[in-house]
N, C-alpha and C positions, 0 to 999 in steps of 0.2 A: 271265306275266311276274312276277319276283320286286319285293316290294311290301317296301321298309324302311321303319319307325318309328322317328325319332329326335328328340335334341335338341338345342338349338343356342343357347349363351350369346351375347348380345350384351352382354360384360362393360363397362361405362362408368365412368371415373372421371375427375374434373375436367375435364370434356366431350370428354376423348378416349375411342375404341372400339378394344378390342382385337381383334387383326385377324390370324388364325394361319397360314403358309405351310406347307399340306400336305406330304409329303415325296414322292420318288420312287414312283409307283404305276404297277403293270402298266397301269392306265386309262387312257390315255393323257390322258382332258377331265377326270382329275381330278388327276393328277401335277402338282406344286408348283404347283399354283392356291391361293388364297386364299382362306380360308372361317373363318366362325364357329363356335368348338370346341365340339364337343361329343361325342354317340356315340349310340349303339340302349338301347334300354330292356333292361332285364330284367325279368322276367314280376310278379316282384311291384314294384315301384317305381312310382312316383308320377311324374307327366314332370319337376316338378321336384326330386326323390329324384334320378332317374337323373343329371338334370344337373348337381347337385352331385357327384356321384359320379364323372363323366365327367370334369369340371375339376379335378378332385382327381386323378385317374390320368393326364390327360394333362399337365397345367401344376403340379401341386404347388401348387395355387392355392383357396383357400377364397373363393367367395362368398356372395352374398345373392340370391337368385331373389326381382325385385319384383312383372311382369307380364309377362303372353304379350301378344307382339309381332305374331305373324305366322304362319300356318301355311301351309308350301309345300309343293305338290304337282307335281313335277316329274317329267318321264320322261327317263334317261337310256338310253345305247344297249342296255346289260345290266339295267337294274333301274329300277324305280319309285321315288318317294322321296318321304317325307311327315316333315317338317321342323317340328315347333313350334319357333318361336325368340323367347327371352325376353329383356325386358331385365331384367338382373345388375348389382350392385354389388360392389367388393371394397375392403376396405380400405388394402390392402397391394398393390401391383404385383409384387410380389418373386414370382417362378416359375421352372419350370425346366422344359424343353423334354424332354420326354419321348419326344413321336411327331412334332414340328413342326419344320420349319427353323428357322424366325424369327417374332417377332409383331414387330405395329407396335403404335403408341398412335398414333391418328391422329384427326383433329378430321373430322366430318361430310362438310365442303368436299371432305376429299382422300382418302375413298373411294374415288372414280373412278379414282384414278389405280393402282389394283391389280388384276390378271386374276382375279376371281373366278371360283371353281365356280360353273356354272350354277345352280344349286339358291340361292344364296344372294343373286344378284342384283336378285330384286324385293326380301330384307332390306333391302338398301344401298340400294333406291328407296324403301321406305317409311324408309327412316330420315332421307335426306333430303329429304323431306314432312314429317316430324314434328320433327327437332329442331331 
């Protein structure tokens, strides 16, 4: 089975979390689900190199990588997936939607109320454990 390494902002500002709608994908469990943006490494990059790097190509969005959050190891029906996800700060909200439908700003409480990718839903449980 193929085995992905990625990474995955939980970007925060003034205690909301920005929250990205996938777009159309041949995958069906992952077509316009909801997930925390990020992407795959490249061979020399740092996890948080890559992840700045990834929010900068897909949101036009500069932040601050504070701490690793969470690391998911999930099995999807075609691939494997190994997920660090950090919490991020930005200064600025101001982005622009690259590879995504739509993001939310949404407060901890109202996570739930979004169909997340599989991959990203113990994120949204440890997040609401912790904030």
């Amino acid at each position: 089975m193929k085995i992905i390494e990625v990474v995955a902002a939980i970007v925060v500002d003034d205690g909301k979390i920005l929250c990205a709608q996938r777009g159309k994908n041949k995958l069906g469990y992952l077509s316009e689900k909801f997930e925390f943006p990020g992407g795959k490494l490249e061979s020399d990059e740092t996890l948080e190199q890559a992840l700045a790097r990834e929010i900068r190509e897909e949101l036009n969005m500069s932040i601050s990588v504070d701490r690793l959050l969470l690391t998911v190891e999930h099995v999807y029906p075609d691939f494997k997936i190994i997920m660090h996800s950090f919490i991020c700060y930005t200064q600025s909200r101001a982005l622009l939607l690259n590879e995504h439908l739509q993001v939310l700003w949404l407060g901890v409480n109202e996570l739930d109320s979004l169909d997340w990718a599989a991959a990203d839903l113990p994120i949204v449980e440890q997040l609401k454990a912790t904030m």
